[in-house]
C-alpha positions as CSV (number, residue, x, y, z in Angstrom):
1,X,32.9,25.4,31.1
2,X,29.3,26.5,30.3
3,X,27.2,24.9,27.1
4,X,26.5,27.1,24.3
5,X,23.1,26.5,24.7
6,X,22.7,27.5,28.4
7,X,23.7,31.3,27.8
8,X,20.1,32.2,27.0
9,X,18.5,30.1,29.9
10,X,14.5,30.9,29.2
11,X,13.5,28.3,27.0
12,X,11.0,30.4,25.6
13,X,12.7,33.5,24.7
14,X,15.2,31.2,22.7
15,X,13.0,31.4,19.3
16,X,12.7,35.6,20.2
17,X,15.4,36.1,20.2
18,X,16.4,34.0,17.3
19,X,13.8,35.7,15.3
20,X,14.9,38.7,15.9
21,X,18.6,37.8,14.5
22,X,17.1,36.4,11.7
23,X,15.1,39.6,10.5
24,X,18.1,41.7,11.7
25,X,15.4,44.8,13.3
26,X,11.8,43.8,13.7
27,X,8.7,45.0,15.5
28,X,7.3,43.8,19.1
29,X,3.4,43.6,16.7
30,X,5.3,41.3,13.7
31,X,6.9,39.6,16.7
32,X,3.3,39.2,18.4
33,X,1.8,38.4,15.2
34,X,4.5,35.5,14.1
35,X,4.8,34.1,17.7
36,X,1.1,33.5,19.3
37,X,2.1,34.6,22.4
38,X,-0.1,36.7,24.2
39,X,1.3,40.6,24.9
40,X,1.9,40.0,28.3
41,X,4.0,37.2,27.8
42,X,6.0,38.5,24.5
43,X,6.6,41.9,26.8
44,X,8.6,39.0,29.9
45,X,10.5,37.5,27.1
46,X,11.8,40.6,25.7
47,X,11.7,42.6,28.8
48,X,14.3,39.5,30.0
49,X,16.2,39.7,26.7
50,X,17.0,43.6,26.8
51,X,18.1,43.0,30.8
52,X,20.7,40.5,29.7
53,X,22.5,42.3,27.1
54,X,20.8,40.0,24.1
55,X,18.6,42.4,22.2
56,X,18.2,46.0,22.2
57,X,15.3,48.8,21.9
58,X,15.6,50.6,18.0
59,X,13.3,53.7,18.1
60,X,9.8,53.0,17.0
61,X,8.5,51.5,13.1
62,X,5.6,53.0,10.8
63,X,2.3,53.3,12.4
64,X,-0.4,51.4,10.7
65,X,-2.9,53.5,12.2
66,X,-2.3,53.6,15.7
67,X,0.5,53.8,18.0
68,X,3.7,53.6,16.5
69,X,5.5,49.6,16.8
70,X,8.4,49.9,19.0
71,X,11.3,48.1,16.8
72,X,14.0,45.6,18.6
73,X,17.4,44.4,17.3
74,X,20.3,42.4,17.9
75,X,22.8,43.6,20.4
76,X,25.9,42.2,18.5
77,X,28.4,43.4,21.0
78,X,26.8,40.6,23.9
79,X,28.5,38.2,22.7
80,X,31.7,37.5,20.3
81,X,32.6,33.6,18.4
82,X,35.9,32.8,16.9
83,X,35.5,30.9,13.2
84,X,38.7,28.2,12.1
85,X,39.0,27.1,8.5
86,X,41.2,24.4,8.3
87,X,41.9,23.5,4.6
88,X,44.8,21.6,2.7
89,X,46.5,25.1,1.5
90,X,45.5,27.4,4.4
91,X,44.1,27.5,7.8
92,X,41.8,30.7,8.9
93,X,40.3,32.6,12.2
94,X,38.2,34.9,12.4
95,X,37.0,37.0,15.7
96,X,33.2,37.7,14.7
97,X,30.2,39.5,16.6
98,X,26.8,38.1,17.2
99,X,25.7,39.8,13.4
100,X,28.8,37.9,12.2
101,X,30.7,40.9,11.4
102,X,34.5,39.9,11.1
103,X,36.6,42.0,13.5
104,X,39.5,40.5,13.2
105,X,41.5,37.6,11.4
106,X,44.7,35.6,11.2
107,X,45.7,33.0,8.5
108,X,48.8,30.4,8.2
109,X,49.5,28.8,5.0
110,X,49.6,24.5,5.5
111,X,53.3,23.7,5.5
112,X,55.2,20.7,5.9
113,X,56.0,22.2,9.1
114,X,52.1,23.0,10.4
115,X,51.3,19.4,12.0
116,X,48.4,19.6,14.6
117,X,50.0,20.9,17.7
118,X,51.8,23.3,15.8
119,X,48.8,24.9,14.0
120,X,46.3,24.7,17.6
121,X,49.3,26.2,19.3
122,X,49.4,29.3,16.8
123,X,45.6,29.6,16.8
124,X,45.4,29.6,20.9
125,X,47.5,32.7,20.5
126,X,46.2,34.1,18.0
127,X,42.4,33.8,20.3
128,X,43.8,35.0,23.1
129,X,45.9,37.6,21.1
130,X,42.6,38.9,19.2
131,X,41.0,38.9,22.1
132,X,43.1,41.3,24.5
133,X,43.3,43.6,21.6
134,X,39.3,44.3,21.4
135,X,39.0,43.9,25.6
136,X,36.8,41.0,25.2
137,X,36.5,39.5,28.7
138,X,36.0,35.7,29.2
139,X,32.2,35.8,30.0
140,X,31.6,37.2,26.5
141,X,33.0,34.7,24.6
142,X,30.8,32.1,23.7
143,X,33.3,29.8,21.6
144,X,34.9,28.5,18.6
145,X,33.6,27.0,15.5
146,X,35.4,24.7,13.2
147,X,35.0,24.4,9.6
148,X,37.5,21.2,8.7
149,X,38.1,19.2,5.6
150,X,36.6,15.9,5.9
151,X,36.1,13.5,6.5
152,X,34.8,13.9,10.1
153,X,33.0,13.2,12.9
154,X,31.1,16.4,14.2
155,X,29.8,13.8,17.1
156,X,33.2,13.3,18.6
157,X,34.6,16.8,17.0
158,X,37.3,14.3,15.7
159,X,38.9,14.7,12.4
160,X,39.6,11.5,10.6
161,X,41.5,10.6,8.0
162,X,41.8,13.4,5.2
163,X,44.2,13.4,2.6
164,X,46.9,15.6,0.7
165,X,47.9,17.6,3.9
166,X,51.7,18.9,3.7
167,X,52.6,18.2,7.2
168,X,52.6,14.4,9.2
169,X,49.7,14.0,11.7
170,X,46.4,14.5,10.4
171,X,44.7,11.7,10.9
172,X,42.2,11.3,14.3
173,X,43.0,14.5,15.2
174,X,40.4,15.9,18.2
175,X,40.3,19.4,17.6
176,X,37.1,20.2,19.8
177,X,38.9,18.0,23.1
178,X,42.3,20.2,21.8
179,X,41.2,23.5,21.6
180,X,38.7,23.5,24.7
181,X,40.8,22.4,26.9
182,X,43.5,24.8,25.4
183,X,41.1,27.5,25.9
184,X,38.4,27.3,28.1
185,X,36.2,27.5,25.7
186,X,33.2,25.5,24.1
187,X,34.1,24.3,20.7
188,X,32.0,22.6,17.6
189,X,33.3,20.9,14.6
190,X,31.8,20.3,11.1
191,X,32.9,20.1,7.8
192,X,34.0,23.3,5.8
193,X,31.0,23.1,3.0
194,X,28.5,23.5,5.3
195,X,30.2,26.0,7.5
196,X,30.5,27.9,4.2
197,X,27.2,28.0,3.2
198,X,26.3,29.1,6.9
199,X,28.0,31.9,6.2
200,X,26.7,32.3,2.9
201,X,22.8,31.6,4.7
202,X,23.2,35.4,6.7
203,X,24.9,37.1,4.7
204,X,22.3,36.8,1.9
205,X,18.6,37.0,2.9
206,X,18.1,34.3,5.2
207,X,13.9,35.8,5.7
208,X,14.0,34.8,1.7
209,X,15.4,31.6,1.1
210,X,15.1,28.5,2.9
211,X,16.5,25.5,0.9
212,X,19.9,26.5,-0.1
213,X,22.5,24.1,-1.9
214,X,26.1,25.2,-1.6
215,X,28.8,23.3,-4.6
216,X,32.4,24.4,-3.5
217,X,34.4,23.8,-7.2
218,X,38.3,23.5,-6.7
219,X,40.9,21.2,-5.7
220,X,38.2,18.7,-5.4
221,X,34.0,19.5,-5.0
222,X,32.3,19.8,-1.6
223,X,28.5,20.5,-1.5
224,X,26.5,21.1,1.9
225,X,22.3,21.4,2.1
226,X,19.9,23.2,3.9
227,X,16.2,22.8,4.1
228,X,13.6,25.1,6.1
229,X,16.8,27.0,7.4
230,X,18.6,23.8,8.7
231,X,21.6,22.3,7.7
232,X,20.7,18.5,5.9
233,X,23.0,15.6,7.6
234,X,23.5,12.0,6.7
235,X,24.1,8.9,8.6
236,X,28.1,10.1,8.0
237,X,30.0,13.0,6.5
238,X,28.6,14.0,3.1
239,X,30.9,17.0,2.3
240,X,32.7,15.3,-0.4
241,X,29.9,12.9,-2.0
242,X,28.9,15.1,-4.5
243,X,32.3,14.7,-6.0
244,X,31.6,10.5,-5.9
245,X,28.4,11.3,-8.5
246,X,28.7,8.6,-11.1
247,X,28.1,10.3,-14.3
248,X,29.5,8.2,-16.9
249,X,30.3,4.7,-15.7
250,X,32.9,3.8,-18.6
251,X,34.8,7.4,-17.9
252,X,38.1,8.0,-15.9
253,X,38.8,6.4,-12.8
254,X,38.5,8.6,-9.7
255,X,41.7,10.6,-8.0
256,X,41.6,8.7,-4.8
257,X,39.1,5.8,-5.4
258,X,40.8,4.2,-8.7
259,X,38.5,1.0,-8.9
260,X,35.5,3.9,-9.0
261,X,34.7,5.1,-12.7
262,X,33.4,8.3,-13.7
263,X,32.9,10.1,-10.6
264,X,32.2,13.7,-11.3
265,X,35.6,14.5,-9.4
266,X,37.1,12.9,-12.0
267,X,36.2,15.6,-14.6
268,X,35.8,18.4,-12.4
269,X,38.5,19.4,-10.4
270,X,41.7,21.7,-10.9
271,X,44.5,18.7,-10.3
272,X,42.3,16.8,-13.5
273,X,42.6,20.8,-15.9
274,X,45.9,20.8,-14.9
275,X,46.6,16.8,-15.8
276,X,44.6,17.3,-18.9
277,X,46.5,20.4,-20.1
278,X,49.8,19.0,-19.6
279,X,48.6,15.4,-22.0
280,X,47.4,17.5,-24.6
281,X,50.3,19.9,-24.7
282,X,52.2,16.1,-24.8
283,X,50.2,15.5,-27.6
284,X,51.2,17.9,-30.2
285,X,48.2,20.3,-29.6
286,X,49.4,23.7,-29.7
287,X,48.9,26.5,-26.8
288,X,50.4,29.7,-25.8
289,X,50.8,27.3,-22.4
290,X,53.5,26.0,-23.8
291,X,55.1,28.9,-23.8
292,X,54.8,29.4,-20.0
293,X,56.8,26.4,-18.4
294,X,59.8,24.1,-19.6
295,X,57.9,21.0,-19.5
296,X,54.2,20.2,-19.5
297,X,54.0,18.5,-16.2
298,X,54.8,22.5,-14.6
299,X,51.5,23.7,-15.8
300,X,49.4,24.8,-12.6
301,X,46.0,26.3,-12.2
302,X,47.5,29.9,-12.8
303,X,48.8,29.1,-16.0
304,X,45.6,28.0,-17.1
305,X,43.8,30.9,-16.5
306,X,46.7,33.1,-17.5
307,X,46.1,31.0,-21.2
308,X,42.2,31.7,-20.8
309,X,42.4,35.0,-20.7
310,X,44.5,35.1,-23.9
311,X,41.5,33.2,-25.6
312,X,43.6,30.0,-25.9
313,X,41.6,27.7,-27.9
314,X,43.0,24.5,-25.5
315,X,42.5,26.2,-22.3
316,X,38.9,27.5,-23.5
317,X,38.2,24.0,-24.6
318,X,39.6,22.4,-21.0
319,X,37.4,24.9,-19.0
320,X,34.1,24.5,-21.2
321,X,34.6,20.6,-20.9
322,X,35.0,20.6,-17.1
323,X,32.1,23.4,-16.7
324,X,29.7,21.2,-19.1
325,X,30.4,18.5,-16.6
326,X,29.8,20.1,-13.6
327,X,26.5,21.7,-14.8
328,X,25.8,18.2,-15.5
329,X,26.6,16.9,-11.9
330,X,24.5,19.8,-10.8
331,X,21.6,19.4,-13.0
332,X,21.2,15.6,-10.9
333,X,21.4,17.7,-7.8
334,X,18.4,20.1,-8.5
335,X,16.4,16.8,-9.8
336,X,16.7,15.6,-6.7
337,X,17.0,18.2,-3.8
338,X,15.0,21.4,-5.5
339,X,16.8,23.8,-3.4
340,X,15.5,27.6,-4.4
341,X,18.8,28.8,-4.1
342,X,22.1,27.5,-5.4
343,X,25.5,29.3,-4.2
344,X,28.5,28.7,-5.8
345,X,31.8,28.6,-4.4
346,X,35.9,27.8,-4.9
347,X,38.5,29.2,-7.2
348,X,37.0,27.5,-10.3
349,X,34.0,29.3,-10.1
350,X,35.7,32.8,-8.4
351,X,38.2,33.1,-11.1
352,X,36.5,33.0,-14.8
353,X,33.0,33.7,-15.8
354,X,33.3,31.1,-18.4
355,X,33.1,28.0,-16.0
356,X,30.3,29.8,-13.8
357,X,28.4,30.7,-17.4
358,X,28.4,27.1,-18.8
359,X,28.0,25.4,-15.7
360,X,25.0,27.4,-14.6
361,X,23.4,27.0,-18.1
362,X,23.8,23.5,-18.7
363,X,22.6,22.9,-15.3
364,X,18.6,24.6,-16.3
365,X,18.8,23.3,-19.5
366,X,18.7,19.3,-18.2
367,X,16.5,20.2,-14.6
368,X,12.8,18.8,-14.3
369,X,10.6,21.4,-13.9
370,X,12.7,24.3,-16.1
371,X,11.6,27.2,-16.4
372,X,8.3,26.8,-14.1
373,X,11.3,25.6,-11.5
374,X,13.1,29.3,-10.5
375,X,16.1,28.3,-9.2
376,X,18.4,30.7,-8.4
377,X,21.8,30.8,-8.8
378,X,24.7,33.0,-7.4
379,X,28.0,33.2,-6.5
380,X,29.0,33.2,-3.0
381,X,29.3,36.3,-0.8
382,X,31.8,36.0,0.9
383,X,35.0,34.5,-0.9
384,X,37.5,33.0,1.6
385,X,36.0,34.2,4.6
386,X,33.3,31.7,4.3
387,X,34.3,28.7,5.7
388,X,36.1,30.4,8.6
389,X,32.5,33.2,9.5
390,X,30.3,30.0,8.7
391,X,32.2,28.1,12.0
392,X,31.4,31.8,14.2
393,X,27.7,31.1,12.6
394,X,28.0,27.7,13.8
395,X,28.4,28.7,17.1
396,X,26.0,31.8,17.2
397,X,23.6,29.3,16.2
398,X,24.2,27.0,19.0
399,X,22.8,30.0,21.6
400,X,18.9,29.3,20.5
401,X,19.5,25.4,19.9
């Protein structure tokens, strides 16, 4: 089985051709200009590029006074990646190009029933299913990205010890060892936050923006970092740390860490809206939710937006709460990591504009720097694709490593 890396062989056209991904069509004088190679040497590399399938010709760009620049872009049909989300509630692949277009998908939902084998067995046929269907032979197929829930070891491609799944068996699952050896094909594993805001990276304007936070907000918070275009990694897996951000020492103990007090998690989360809603409806407070379900322990996440977008006055008071908090948590983050660029992700921020408004405010309002700081914010791009086209990126990426 061939290395990701050794597809593109030359050394030196590596960075052309990653260049040229990255600007999506660009000219052989900006490609002159930003590499320092000489002409003769920038003409081999691309000359070598365009004979292996990797880059095409694209007409010819403005002239600038003399000849007209011929233009070169990415030949996305070289090459194809496959992209698996594997998340509490659902797992996801994708069949993506080398531009990361999705051509084609599958999804199972995370039964009691979907243990490990099950779920690699469906997703080998699924591959080799979405495969025969486009006429993708072998030799185009570079590999498969993984985008798990942590924690993890990306080293080993070994999935740990994560909690809440439905079905028995996930814990030291080795998916990479699984799936290549299932398929014959080289696979990667990270965590799902930072295979997210991969995806997030090209679909925006990856020329533009550089340092990029991503802050996934649902069952429980996941943030990934990248800085000069490169993904930020600790010593171990820091998908979920964000969620262990101490923010009021005496407040609630955390979900899964009860001798741990005040986590952000443990304000910020849909379980703890859903745990708060059913107390207060317990209570005495009144709320069209308790119109919704027999008994206050029923309430879910629907039925709290459902009662936000009646104007409840407990539901509005629940979200602003939570959203205050988690502007807070990020507020910390942008003191420390000045990213340009924050994307926000998960069903608490997808669903209402109320939690994405407050959050997002109350997160400038206590940053260093403000307003001579311009951070950006925006939602993500790509909803619950990311994860899954973030694992294809992973993999794409891998080709000029």
């Amino acid at each position: 089985m061939p290395n990701v890396e050794d597809w593109i062989s030359n050394r030196k056209a590596k960075p052309i051709f990653a260049e040229i991904r990255r600007r999506g069509v660009v000219s052989k004088f900006d490609l002159l200009e930003w590499s320092g190679l000489t002409s003769s040497t920038l003409t081999r590399m691309l000359e070598e590029l365009a004979t292996n399938g990797w880059i095409a010709e694209s007409g010819f760009g403005e002239s600038s006074g003399g000849r007209r620049p011929l233009l070169y872009r990415l030949k996305q049909d070289r090459g194809y990646a496959f992209g698996l989300d594997i998340s509490r509630s659902a797992t996801r692949l994708v069949l993506c190009d080398l531009q990361l277009e999705k051509l084609d998908s599958a999804s199972w939902p995370m039964t009691e029933r979907m243990t490990p084998e099950m779920l690699i067995k469906e997703v080998v046929q699924a591959v080799r299913r979405m495969a025969a269907k486009r006429g993708i032979e072998p030799d185009r197929l570079i590999g498969i990205g993984i985008g798990a829930v942590g924690p993890l070891d990306r080293t080993t491609g070994v999935m740990l010890n994560p909690l809440y799944f439905p079905a028995e068996g996930w814990h030291q699952v080795n998916l990479v060892q699984k799936l290549e050896s299932e398929l014959g094909i080289p696979a990667m594993l990270d965590n799902g936050a930072n295979t997210a805001l991969l995806a997030e990276y090209w679909a925006g304007a990856p020329q533009q923006y550089r340092h990029l936070l991503y802050v996934r907000a649902g069952v429980g918070l996941r943030s990934a970092m990248m800085s000069n275009g490169q993904l930020v990694y600790g010593a171990v897996d820091m998908e979920g740390s964000v969620g262990h951000m101490i923010i009021q020492t005496d407040g609630p103990p955390h979900p899964e860490r009860p001798h741990v007090f005040g986590c952000l998690e443990s304000f910020v989360s849909i379980p703890v809206l859903e745990k708060q809603a059913a107390a207060r409806l317990k209570q005495g407070r009144r709320s069209v939710l308790a119109d919704m379900v027999e008994s206050p322990d029923e309430i879910d996440y629907q039925h709290l937006l459902r009662a936000l977008s009646a104007d409840d006055r407990l539901a509005t008071e629940l979200f602003t709460q939570a959203a205050t908090y988690f502007g807070i948590g990020l507020s910390n983050l942008l003191n420390i990591l000045h990213p340009e660029k924050v994307i926000l992700g998960g069903p608490l921020i997808t669903t209402n504009e109320l939690f994405y408004q407050i959050s997002t405010q109350v997160a400038l309002k206590n940053t260093l720097y403000y307003p001579t700081y311009p951070v950006t914010f925006t939602r993500g791009k790509l909803s619950d694709d990311a994860l899954a086209v973030g694992a294809a990126a992973m993999i794409v990426d891998r080709l000029t490593s």
